[in-house]
Structures are given as C-alpha cells and as structure tokens.
C-alpha positions as CSV (number, residue, x, y, z in Angstrom):
1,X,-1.1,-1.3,-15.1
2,X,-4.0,0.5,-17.2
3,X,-5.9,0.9,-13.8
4,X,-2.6,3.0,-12.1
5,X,-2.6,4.5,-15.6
6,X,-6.1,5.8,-15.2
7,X,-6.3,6.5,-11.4
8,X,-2.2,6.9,-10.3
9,X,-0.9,8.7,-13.3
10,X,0.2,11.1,-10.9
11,X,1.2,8.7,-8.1
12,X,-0.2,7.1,-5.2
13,X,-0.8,9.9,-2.7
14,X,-4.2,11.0,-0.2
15,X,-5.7,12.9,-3.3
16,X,-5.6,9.9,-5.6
17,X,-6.1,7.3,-3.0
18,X,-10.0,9.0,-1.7
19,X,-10.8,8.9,-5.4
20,X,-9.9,5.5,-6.7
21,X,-12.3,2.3,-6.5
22,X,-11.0,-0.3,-4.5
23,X,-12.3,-3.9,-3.5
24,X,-13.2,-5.7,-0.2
25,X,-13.8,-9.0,0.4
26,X,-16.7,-8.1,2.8
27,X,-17.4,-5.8,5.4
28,X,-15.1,-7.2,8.2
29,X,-12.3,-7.0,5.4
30,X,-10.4,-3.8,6.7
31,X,-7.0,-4.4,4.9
32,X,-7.4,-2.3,2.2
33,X,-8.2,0.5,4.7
34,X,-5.6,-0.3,7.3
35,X,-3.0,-0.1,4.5
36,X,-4.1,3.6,3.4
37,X,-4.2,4.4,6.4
38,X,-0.5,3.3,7.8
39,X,1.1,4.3,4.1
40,X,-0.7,7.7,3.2
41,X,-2.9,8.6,6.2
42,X,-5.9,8.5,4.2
43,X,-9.1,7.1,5.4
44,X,-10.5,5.9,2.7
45,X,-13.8,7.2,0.9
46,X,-13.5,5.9,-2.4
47,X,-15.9,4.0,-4.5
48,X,-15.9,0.5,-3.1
49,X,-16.9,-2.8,-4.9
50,X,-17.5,-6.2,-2.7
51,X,-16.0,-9.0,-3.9
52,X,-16.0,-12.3,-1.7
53,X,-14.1,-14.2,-3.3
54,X,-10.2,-14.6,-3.5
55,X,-9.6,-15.7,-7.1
56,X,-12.2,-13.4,-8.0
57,X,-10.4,-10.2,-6.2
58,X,-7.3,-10.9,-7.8
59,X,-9.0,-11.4,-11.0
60,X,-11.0,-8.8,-11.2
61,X,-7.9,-6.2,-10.0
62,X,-6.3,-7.5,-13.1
63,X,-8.6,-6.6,-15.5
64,X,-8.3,-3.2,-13.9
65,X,-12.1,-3.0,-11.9
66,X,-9.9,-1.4,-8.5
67,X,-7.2,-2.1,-6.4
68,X,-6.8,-4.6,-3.5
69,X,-4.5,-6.4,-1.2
70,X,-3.6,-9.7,-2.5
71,X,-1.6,-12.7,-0.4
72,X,1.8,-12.0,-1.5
73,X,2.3,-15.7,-2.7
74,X,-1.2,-15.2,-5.2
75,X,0.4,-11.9,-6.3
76,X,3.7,-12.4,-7.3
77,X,3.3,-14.0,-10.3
78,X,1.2,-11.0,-11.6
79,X,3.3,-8.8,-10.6
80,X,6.1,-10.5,-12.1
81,X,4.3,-10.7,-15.8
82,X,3.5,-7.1,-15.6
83,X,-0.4,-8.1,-14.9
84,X,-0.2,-5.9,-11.4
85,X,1.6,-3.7,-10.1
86,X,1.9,-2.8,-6.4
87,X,1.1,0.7,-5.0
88,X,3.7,1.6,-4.4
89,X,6.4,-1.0,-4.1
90,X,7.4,-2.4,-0.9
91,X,4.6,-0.6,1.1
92,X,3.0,-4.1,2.3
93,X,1.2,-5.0,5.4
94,X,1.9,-8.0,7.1
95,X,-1.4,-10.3,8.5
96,X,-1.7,-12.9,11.3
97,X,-3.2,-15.9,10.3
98,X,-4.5,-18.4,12.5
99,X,-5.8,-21.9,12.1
100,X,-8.5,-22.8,14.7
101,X,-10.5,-26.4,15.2
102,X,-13.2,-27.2,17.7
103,X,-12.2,-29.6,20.0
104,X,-15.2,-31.9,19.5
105,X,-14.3,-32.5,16.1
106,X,-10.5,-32.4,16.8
107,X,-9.4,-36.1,16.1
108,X,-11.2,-36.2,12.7
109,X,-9.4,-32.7,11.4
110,X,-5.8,-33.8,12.4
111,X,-4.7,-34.4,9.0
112,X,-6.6,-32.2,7.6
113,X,-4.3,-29.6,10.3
114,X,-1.5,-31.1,9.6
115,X,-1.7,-30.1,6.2
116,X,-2.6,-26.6,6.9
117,X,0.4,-26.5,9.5
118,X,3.0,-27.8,6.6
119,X,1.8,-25.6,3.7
120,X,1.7,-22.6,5.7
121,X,5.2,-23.4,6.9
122,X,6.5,-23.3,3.0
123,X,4.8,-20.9,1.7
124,X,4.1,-18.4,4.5
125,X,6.7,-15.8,6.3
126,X,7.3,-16.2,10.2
C-alpha cells in the first residue's frame, strides 16, 4: 500500500506505469511486461530490480521495493491482510504451467510427479 501510495496516488495508468520500479525474476521473466502491456498498453521502461527468487519477490514487493506478479495462491493472503494490493483489481494474467521429466530418469521421479500432479490439481485453476 505505501508503494501505490508513492507511485499510483493517481492510479495505475501508462504515465505511472513507465515510471514505477518493478521486479523480474530474471531476464526470460516477461510477466510483468506482458501484463502492462495487455492492461494499459504500456511497454514498460521503468526502473527494473532482478530478483530470482519467489519468496524473495513477494517479500520484497511488501516492503514496498516495486511491484510484481505473484502466484495468486502466494498472494492472497497479503492481499487479504492489507500487505498488497493489486494494480488494479481483477486485471490478472493467467500462466501455463507445465511439469516436464526426462524419460531416462522417469521411473525414479514418479512419485515425486505424482505429487506435483495432485498439488497442482488443489491449488491450481484449470
């Protein structure tokens, strides 16, 4: 909230957007930009700060360093408690996910994909 305070006090719009920090995971991380780009039409030009690491990213876009994409399941709590707050709401982009294994190593990663498989099933949308 102090970050939309500081950057968004007059909304989320092109203007604001090519002038506020925001975060990527690392250079093939094109979320942040894909999102400006479908909800404002902005390509974006901001300042930029690389952050590989998930826990980090959200952690670091709650103490107000720049804004970022978060999994909706990571971010809903925050969001919740006040702690984010989304720009602007219900303006969210949905990503593919896929699970790959090499086939040579196959047998010994079935549980292990299993897993994945059944997690992603609760807590993911079709």
């Amino acid at each position: 909230p102090d970050f939309m305070a500081r950057h968004f006090a007059g909304g989320v719009n092109r203007d604001t957007l090519m002038r506020a920090p925001h975060m990527r995971f690392d250079r093939r991380d094109a979320w942040q930009a894909r999102w400006a780009s479908e909800a404002h039409g902005v390509e974006l030009a901001a300042p930029t700060h690389w952050i590989p690491s998930t826990h980090a990213f959200l952690d670091l876009c709650i103490a107000g360093l720049a804004w970022g994409l978060h999994p909706a399941p990571l971010a809903e709590p925050h969001l919740a408690a006040g702690r984010l707050t989304e720009l602007p709401p219900g303006l969210r982009i949905d990503v593919k996910l896929y699970w790959t294994v090499a086939r040579l190593h196959a047998r010994a990663l079935e549980t292990l994909t299993r897993a994945v498989c059944a997690t992603a099933a609760e807590w993911l949308d079709d």
